[in-house]
ChimeraX commands (.cxc) that place a marker at each C-alpha (Angstrom):
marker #1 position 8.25,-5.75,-25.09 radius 0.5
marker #1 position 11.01,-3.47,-23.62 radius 0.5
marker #1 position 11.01,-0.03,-23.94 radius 0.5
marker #1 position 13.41,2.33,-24.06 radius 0.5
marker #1 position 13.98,5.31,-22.42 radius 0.5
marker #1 position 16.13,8.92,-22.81 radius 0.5
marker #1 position 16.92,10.55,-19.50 radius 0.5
marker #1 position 16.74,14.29,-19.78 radius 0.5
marker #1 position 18.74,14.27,-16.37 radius 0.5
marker #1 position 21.81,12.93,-16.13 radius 0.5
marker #1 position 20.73,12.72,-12.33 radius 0.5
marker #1 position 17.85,10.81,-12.90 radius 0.5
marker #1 position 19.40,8.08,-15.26 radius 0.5
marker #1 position 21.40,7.10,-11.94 radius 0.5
marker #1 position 18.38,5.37,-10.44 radius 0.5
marker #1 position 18.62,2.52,-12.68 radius 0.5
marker #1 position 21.97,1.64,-10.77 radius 0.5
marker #1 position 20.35,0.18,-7.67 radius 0.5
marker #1 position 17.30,-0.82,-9.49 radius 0.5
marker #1 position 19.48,-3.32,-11.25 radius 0.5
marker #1 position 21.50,-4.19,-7.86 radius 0.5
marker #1 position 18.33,-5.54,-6.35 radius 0.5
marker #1 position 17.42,-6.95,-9.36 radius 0.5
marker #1 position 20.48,-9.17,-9.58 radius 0.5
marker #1 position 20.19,-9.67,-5.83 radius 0.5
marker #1 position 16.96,-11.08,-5.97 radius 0.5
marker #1 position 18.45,-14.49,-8.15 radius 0.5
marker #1 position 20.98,-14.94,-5.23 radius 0.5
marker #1 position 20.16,-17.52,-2.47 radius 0.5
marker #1 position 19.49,-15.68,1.21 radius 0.5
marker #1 position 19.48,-12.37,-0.43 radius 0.5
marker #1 position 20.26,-9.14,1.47 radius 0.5
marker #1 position 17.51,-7.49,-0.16 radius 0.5
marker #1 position 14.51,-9.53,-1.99 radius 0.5
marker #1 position 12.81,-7.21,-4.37 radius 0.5
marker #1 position 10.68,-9.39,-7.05 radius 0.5
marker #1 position 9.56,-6.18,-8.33 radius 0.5
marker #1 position 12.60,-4.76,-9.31 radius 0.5
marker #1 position 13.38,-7.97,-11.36 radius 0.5
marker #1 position 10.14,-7.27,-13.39 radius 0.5
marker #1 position 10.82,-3.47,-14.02 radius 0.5
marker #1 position 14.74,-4.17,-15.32 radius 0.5
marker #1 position 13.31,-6.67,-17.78 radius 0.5
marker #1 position 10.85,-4.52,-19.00 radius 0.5
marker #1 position 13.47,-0.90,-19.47 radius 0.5
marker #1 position 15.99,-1.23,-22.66 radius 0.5
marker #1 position 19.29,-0.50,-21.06 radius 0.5
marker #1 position 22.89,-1.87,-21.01 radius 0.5
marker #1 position 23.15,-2.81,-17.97 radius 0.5
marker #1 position 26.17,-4.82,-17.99 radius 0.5
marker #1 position 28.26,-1.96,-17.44 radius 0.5
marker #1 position 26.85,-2.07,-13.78 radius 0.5
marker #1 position 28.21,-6.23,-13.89 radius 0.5
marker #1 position 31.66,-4.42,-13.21 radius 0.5
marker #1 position 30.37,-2.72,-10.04 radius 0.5
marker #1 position 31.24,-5.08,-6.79 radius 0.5
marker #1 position 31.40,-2.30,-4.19 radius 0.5
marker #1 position 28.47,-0.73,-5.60 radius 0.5
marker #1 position 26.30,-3.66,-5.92 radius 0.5
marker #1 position 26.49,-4.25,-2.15 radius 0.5
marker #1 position 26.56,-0.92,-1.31 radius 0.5
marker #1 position 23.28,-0.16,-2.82 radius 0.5
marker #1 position 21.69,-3.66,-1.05 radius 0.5
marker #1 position 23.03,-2.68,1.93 radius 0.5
marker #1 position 21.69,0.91,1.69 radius 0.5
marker #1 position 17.98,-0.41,0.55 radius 0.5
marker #1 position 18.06,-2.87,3.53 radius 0.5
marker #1 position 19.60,-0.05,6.02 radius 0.5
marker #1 position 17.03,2.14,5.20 radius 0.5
marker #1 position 13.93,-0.65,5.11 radius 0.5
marker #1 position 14.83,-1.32,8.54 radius 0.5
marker #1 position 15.01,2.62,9.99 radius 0.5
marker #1 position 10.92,2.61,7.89 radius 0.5
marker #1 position 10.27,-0.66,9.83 radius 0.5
marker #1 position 11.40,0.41,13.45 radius 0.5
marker #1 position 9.34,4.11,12.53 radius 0.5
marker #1 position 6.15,2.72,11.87 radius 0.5
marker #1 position 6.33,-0.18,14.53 radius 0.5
marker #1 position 6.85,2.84,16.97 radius 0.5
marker #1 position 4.60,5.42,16.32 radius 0.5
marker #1 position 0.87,5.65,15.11 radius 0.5
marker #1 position -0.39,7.45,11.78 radius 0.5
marker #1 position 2.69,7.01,10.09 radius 0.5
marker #1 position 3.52,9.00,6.65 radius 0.5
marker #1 position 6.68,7.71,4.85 radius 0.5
marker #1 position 8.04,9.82,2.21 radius 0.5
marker #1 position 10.96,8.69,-0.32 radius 0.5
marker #1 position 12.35,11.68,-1.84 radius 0.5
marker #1 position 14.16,11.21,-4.82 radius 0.5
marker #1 position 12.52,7.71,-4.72 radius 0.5
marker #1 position 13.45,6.90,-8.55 radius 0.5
marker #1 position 12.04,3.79,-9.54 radius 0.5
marker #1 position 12.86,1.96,-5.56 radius 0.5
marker #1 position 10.25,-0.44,-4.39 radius 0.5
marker #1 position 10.48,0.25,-0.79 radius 0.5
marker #1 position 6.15,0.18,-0.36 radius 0.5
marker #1 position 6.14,-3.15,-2.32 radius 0.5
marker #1 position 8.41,-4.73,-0.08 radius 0.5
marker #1 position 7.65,-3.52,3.38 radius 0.5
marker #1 position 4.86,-0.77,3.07 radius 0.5
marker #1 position 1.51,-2.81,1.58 radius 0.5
marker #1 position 0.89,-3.98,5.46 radius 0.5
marker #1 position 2.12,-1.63,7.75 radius 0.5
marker #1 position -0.86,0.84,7.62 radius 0.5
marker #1 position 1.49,3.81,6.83 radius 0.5
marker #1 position 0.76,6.05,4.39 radius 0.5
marker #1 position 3.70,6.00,1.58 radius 0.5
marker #1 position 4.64,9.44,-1.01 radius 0.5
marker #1 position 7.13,9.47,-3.42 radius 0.5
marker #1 position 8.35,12.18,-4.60 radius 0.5
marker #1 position 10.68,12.92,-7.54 radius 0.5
marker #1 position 10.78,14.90,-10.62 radius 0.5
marker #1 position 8.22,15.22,-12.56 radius 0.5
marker #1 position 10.45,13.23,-15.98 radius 0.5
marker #1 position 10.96,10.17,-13.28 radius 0.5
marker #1 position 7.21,10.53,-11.96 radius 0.5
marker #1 position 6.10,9.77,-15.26 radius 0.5
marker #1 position 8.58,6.84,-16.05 radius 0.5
marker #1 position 7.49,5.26,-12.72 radius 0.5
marker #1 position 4.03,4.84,-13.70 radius 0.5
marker #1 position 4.69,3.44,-16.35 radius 0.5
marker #1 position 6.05,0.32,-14.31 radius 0.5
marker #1 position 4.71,0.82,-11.10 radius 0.5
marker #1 position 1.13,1.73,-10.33 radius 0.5
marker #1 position 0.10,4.31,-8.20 radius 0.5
marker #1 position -1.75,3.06,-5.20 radius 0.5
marker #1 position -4.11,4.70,-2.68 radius 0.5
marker #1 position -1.61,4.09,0.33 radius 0.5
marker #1 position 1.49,5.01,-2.22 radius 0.5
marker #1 position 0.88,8.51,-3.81 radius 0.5
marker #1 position 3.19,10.15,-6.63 radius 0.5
marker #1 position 4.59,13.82,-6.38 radius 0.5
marker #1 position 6.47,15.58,-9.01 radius 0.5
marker #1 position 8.36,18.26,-7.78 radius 0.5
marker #1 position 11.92,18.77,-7.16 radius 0.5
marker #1 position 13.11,18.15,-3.54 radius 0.5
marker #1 position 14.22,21.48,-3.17 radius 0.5
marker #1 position 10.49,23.23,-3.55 radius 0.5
marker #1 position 8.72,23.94,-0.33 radius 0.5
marker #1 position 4.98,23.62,-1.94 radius 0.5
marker #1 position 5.31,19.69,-1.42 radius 0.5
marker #1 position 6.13,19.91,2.05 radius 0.5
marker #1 position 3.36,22.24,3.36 radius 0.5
marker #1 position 0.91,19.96,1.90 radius 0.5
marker #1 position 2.18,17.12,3.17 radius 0.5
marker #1 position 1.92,19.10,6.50 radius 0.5
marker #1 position -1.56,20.43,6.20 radius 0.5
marker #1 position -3.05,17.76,5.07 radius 0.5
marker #1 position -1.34,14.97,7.51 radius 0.5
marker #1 position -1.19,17.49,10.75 radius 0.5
marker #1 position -1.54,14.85,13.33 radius 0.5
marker #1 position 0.54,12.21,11.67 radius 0.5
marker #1 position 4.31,11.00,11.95 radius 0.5
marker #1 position 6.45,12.11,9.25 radius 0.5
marker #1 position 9.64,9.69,8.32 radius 0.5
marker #1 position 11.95,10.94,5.58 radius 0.5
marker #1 position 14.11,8.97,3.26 radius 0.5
marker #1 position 16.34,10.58,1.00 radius 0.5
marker #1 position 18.67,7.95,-0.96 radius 0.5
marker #1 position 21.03,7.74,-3.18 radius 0.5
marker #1 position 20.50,11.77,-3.60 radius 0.5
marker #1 position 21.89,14.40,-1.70 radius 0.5
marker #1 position 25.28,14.05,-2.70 radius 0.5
marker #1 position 24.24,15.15,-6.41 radius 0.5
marker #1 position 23.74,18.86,-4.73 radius 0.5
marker #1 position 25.95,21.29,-3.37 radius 0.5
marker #1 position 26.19,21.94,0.09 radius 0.5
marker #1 position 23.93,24.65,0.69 radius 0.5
marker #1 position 21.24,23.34,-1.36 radius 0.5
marker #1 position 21.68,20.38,0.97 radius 0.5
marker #1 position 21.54,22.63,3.96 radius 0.5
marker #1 position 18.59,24.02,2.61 radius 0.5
marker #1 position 16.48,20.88,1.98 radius 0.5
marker #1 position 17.67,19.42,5.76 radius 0.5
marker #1 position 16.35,23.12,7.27 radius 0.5
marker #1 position 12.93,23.01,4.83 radius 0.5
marker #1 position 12.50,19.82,6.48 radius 0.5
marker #1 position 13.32,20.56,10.09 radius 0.5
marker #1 position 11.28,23.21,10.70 radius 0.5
marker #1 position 8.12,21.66,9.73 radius 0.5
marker #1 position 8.29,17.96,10.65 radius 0.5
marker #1 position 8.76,17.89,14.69 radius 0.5
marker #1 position 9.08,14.85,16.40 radius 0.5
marker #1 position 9.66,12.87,12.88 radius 0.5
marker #1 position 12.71,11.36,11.56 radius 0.5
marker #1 position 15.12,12.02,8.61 radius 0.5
marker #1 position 17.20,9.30,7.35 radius 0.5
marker #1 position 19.87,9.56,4.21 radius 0.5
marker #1 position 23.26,8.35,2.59 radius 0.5
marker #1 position 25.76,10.75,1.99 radius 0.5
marker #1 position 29.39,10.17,0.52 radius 0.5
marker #1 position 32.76,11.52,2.04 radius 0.5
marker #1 position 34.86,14.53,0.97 radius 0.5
marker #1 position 37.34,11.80,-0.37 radius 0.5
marker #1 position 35.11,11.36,-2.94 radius 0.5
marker #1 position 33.41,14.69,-3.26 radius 0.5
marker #1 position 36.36,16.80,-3.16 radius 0.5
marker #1 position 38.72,14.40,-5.19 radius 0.5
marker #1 position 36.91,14.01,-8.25 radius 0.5
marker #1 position 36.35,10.48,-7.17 radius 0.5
marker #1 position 33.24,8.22,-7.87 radius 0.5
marker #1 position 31.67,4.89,-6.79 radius 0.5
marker #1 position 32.73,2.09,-9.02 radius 0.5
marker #1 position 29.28,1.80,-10.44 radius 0.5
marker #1 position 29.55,5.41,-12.11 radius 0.5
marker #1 position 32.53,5.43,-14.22 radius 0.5
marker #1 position 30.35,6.20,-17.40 radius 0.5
marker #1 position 27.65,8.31,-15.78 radius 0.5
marker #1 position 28.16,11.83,-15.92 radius 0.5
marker #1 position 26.53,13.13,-13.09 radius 0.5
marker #1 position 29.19,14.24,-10.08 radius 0.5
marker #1 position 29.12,13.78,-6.51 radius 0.5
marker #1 position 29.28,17.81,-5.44 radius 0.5
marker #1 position 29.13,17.16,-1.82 radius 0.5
marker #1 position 30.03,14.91,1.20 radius 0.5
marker #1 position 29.97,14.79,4.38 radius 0.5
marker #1 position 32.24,12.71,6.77 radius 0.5
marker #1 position 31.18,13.54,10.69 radius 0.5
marker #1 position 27.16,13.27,10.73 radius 0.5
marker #1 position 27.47,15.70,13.71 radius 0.5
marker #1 position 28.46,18.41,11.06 radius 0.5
marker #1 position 24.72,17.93,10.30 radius 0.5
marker #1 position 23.90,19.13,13.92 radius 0.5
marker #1 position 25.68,22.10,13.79 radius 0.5
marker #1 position 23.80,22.93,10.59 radius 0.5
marker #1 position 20.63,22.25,11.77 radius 0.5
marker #1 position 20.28,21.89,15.51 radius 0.5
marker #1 position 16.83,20.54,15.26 radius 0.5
marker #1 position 18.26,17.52,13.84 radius 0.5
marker #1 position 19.44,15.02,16.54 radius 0.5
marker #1 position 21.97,12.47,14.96 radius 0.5
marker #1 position 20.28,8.86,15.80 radius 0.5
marker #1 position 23.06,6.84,13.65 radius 0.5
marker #1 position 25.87,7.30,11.36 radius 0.5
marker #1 position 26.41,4.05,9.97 radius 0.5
marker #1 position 29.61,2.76,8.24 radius 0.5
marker #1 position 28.17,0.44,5.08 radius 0.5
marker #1 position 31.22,-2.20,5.43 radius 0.5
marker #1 position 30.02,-3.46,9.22 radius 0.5
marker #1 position 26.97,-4.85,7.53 radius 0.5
marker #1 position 27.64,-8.52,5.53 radius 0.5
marker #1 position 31.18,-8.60,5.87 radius 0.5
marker #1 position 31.24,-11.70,3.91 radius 0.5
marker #1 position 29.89,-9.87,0.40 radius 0.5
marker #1 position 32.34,-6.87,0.85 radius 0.5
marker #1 position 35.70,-9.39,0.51 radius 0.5
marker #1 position 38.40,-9.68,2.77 radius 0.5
marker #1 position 40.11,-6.23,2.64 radius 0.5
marker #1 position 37.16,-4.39,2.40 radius 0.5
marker #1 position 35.36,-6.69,5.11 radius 0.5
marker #1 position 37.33,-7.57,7.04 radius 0.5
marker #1 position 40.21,-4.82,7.52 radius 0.5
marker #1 position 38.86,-1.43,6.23 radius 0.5
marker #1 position 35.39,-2.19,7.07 radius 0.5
marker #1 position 36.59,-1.82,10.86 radius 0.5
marker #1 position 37.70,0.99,10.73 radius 0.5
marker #1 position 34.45,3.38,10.53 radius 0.5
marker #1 position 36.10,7.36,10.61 radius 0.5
marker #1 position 38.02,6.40,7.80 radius 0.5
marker #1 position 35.25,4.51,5.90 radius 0.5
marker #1 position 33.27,7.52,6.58 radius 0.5
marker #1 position 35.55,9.66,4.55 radius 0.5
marker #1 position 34.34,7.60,1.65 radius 0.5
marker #1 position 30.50,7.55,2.68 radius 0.5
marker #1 position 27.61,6.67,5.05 radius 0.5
marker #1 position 24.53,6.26,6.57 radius 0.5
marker #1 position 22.45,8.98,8.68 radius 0.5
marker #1 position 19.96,9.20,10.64 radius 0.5
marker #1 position 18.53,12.33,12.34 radius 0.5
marker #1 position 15.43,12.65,14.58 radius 0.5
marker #1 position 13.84,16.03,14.13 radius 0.5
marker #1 position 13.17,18.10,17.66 radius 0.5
marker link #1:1,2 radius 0.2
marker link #1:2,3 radius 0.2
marker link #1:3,4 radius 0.2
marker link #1:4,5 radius 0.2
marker link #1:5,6 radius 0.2
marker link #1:6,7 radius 0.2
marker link #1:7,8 radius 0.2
marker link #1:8,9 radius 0.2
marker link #1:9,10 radius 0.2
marker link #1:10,11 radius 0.2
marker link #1:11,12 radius 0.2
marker link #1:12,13 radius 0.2
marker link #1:13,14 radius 0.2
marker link #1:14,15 radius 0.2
marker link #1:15,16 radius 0.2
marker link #1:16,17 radius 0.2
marker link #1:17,18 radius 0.2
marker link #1:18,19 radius 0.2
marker link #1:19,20 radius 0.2
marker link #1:20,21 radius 0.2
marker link #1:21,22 radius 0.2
marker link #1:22,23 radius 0.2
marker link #1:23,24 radius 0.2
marker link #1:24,25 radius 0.2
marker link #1:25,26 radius 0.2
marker link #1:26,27 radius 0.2
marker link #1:27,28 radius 0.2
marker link #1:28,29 radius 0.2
marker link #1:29,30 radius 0.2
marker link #1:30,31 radius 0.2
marker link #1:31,32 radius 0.2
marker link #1:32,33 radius 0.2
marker link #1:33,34 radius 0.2
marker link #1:34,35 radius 0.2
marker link #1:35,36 radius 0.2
marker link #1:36,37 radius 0.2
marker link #1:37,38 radius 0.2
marker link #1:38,39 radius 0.2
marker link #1:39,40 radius 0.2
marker link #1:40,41 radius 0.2
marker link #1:41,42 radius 0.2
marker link #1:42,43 radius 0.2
marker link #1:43,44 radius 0.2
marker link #1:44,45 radius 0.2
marker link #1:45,46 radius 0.2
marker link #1:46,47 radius 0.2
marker link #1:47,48 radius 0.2
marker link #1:48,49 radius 0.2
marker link #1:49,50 radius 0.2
marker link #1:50,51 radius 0.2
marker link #1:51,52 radius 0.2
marker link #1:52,53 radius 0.2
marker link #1:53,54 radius 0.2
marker link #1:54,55 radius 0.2
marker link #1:55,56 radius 0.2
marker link #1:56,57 radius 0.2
marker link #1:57,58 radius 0.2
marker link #1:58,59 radius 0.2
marker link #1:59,60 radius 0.2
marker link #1:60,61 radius 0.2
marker link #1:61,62 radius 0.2
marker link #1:62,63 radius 0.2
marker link #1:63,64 radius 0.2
marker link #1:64,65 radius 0.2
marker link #1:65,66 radius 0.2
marker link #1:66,67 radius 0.2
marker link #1:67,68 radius 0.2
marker link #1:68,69 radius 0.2
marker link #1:69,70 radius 0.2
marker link #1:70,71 radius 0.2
marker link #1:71,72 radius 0.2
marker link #1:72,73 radius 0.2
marker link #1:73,74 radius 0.2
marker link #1:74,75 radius 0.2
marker link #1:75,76 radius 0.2
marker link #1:76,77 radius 0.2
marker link #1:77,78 radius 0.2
marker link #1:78,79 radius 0.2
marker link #1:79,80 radius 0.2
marker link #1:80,81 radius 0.2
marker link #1:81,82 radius 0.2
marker link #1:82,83 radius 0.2
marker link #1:83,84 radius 0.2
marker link #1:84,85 radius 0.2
marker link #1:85,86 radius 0.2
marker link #1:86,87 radius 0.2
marker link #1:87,88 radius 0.2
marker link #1:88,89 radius 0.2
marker link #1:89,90 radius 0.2
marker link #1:90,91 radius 0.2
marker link #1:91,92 radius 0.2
marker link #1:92,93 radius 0.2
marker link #1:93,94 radius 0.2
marker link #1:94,95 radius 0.2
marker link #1:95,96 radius 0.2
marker link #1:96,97 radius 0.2
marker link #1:97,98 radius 0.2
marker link #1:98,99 radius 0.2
marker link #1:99,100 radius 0.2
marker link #1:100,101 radius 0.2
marker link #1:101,102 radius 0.2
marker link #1:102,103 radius 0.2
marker link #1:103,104 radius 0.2
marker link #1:104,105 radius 0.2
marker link #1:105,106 radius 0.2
marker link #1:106,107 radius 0.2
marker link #1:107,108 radius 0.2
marker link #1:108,109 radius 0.2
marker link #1:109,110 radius 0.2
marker link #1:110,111 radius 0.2
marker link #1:111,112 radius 0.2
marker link #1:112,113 radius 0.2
marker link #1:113,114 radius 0.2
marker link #1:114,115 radius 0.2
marker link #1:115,116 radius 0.2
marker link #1:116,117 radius 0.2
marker link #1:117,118 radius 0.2
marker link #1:118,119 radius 0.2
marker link #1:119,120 radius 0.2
marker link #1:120,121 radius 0.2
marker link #1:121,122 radius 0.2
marker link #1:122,123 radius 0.2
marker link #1:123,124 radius 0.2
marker link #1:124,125 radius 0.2
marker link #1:125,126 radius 0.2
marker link #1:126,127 radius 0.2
marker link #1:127,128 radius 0.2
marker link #1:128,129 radius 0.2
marker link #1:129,130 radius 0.2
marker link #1:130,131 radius 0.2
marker link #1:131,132 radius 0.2
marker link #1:132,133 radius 0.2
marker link #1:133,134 radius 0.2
marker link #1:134,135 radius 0.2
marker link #1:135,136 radius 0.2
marker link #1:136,137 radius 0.2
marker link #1:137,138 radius 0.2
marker link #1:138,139 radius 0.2
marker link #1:139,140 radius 0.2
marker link #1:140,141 radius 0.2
marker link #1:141,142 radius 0.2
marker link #1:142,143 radius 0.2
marker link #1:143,144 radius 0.2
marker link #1:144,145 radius 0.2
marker link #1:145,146 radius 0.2
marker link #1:146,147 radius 0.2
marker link #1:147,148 radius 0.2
marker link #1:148,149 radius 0.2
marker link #1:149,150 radius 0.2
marker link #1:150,151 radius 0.2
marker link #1:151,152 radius 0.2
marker link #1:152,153 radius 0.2
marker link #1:153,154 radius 0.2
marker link #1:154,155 radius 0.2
marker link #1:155,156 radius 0.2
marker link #1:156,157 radius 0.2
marker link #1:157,158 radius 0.2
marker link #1:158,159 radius 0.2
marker link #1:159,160 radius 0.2
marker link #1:160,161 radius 0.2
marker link #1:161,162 radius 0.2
marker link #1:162,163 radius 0.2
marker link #1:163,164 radius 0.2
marker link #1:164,165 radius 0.2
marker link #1:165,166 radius 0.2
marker link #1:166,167 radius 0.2
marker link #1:167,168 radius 0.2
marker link #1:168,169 radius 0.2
marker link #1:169,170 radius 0.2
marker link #1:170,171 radius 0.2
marker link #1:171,172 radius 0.2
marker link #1:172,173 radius 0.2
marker link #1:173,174 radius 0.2
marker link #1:174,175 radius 0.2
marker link #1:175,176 radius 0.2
marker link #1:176,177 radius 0.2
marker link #1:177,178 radius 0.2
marker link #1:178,179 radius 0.2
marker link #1:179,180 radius 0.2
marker link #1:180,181 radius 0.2
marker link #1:181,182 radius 0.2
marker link #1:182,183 radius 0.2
marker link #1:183,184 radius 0.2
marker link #1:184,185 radius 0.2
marker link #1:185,186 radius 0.2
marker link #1:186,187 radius 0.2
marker link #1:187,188 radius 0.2
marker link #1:188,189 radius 0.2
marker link #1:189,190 radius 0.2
marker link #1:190,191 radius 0.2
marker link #1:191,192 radius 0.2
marker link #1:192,193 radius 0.2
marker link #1:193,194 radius 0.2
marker link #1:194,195 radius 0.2
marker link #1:195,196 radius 0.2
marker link #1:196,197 radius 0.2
marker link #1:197,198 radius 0.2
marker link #1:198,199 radius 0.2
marker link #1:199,200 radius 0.2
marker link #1:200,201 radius 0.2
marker link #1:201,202 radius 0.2
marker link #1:202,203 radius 0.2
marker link #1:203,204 radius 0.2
marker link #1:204,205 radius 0.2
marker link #1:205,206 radius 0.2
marker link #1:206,207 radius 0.2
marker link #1:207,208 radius 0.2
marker link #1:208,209 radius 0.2
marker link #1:209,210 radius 0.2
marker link #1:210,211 radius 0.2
marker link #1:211,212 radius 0.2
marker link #1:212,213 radius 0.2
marker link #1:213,214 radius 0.2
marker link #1:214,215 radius 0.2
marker link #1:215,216 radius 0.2
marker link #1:216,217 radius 0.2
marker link #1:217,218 radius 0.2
marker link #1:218,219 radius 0.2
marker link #1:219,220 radius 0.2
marker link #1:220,221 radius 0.2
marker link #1:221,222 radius 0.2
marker link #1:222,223 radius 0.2
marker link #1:223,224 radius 0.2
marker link #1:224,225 radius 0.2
marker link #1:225,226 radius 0.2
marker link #1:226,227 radius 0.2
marker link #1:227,228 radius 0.2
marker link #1:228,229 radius 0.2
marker link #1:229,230 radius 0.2
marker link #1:230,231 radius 0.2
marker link #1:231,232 radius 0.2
marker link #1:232,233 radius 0.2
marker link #1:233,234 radius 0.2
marker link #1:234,235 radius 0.2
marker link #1:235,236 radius 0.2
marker link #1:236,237 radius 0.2
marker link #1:237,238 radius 0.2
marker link #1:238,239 radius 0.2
marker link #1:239,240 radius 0.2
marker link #1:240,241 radius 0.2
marker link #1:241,242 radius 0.2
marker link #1:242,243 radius 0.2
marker link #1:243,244 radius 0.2
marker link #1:244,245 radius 0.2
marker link #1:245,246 radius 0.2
marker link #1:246,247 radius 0.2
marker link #1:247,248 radius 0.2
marker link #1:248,249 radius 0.2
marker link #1:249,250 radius 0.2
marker link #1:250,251 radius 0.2
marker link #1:251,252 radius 0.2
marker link #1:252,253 radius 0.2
marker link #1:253,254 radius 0.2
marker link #1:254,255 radius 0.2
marker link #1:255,256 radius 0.2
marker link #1:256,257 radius 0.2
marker link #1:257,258 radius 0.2
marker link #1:258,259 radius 0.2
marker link #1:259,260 radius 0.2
marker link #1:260,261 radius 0.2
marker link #1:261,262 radius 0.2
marker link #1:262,263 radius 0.2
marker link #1:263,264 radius 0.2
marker link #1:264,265 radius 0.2
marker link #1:265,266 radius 0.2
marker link #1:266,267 radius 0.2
marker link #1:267,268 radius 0.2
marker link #1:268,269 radius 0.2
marker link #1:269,270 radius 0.2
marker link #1:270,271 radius 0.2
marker link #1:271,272 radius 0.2
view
């Protein structure tokens, strides 16, 4: 039976947007992102999704970003013993069922506490995948994580978030995170002041309310923020299957990175 559920935040009702993209990904042949799990939880929420069927650039946008970002976990935990993985603002993503249940990492996920309690409803808290409801901007969370993993490698995921905050609570999260995870890294999407200072929103968002309130176009911006973060990649989402993005998109804009990144990217910072 379905059940159906009233977001307090107009934030949090966002996450069902790339739940549903991997969903409806997962019925493709040679999918970019194969998330079973994700199929289950859609069928089980009350929702109308179809307003997301009208979505192109989003729908590979968020595949891309979930595969982007599976691959930076991947590399992390290939490369470095005791591993910790933490999605912040992880919503209702899937990222330990599809890459963390072998790896040996340790997996948190971290959101607030009205989207902590939806997730368990559909999926289970594990010993190797532990729930915290906080907000991202509290500090508590992250001196925990600290004290109680002191010898481990941190990596930090933050999608499909940071652009719902101004810029200096944004600045505040990065420096909150840089001064107490050395030697980890810090990987997140952000969108481009065309869209954050233009009133302008991804295709999949027309009737959402929540508003993109900040963006950044030159990840190096991020440096000068925060020296301890060292840019490892900023990432243009179009260079990745040109064939799903069209012709125009693809093939033509898609080469042209600075001005894609006006729009949004990818980032990826290690922390000194």
């Amino acid at each position: 039976m379905k059940q159906k559920h009233e977001f307090k935040s107009v934030v949090a009702e966002t996450l069902l947007i790339p739940l549903y993209m991997r969903a409806k990904e997962s019925h493709r042949k040679n999918p970019i992102l194969d998330d079973k799990a994700a199929e289950r939880i859609v069928e089980s929420i009350e929702y109308d999704y179809s307003q997301f069927d009208r979505a192109p650039l989003s729908e590979v946008g968020c595949l891309v970003r979930g595969r982007y970002f599976d691959d930076a976990v991947r590399r992390f935990v290939a490369s470095h013993e005791k591993t910790v993985v933490v999605n912040v603002g992880c919503g209702l993503d899937t990222r330990y069922q599809r890459i963390g249940c072998d790896t040996g990492a340790m997996f948190y996920e971290l959101d607030l506490p009205e989207v902590i309690a939806l997730r368990r409803e559909f999926i289970p808290e594990q010993p190797d995948d532990c729930y915290i409801a906080a907000s991202l901007l509290e500090t508590g969370w992250m001196d925990e994580l600290r004290d109680v993993h002191r010898d481990c490698n941190f990596i930090f995921v933050a999608e499909g978030v940071l652009m719902y905050f101004p810029v200096v609570k944004v600045r505040w999260f990065l420096h909150n995170i840089a001064m107490r995870f050395g030697g980890g890294e810090l990987w997140f999407d952000v969108c481009g002041t065309m869209m954050s200072k233009r009133g302008v929103k991804p295709d999949s968002m027309k009737r959402q309310q929540a508003r993109i309130l900040s963006g950044i176009d030159d990840g190096h911006e991020v440096e000068r923020w925060e020296p301890a973060l060292q840019l490892i990649d900023q990432a243009n989402y179009m260079k990745f299957f040109r064939h799903r993005w069209g012709f125009f998109f693809g093939q033509i804009l898609g080469r042209i990175p600075r001005l894609c990144y006006r729009f949004s990217s990818l980032l990826g910072y290690k922390i000194q």
